[in-house]
C-alpha positions as CSV (number, residue, x, y, z in Angstrom):
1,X,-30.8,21.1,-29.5
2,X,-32.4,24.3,-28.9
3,X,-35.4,26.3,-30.2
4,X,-33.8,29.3,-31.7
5,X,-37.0,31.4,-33.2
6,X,-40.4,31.0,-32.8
7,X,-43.0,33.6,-34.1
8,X,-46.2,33.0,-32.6
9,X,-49.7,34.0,-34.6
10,X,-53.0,32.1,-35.4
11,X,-52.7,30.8,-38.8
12,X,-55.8,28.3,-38.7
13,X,-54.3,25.3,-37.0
14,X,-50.9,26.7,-36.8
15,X,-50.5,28.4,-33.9
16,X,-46.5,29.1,-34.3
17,X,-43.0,28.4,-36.4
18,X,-40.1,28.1,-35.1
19,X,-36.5,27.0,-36.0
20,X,-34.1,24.2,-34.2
21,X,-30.3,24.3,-33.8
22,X,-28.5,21.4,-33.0
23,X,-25.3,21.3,-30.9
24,X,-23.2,20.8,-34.3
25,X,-24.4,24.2,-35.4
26,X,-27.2,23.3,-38.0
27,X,-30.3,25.5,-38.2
28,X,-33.2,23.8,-39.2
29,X,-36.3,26.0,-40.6
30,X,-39.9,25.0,-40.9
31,X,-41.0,23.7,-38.2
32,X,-44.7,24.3,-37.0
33,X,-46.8,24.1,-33.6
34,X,-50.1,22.5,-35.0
35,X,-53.3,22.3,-32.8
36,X,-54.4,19.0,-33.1
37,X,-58.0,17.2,-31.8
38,X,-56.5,16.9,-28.6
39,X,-53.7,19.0,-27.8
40,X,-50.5,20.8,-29.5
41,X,-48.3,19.6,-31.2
42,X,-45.0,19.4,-33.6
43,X,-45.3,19.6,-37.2
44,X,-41.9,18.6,-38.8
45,X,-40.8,21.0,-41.8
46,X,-42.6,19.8,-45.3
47,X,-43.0,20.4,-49.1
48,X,-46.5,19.6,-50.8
49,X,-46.5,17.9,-54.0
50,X,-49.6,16.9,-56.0
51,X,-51.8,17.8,-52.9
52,X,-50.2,15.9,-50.2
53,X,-47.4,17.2,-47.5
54,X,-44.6,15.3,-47.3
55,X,-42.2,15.3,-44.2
56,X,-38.5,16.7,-45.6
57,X,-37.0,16.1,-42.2
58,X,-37.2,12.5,-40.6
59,X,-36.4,11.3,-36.9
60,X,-37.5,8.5,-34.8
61,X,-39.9,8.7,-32.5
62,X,-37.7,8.9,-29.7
63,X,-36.4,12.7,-30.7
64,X,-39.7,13.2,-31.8
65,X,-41.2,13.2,-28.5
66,X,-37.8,14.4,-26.8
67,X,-38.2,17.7,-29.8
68,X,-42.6,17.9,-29.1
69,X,-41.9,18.5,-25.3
70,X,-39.0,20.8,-25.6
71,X,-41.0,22.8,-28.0
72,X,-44.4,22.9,-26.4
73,X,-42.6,24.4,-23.1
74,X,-41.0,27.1,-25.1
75,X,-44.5,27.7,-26.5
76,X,-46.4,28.2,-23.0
77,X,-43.0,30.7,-22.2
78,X,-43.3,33.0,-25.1
């Protein structure tokens, strides 16, 4: 997987989106680098409904991390 776009900007706690294409040739759209308490991180692509965000795209936590890292280095390149 790759990052393939990432517009960076301050939007409040968003601090830039970005898309993901997998090796099969998917583009995923949405994704967000959030700035958390601590530190940055991923914010997986969502829809709101009735107030609350709900994740549309789900992986364990194991891509998760792998996906946060690969990410947050692209982010401290651009």
């Amino acid at each position: 997987m790759k990052i393939s776009r990432m517009n960076k900007g301050d939007w409040g706690k968003v601090k830039a989106f970005f898309d993901l294409e997998t090796e099969e040739g998917f583009t995923i759209k949405g994704f967000k680098v959030v700035q958390g308490i601590d530190s940055l991180f991923v914010g997986f692509p969502s829809k709101e409904k009735d107030g609350e965000y709900n994740e549309t795209i789900f992986a364990d936590k194991t891509l998760k991390q792998k996906l946060n890292k690969l990410a947050l280095e692209y982010y401290s390149r651009v």
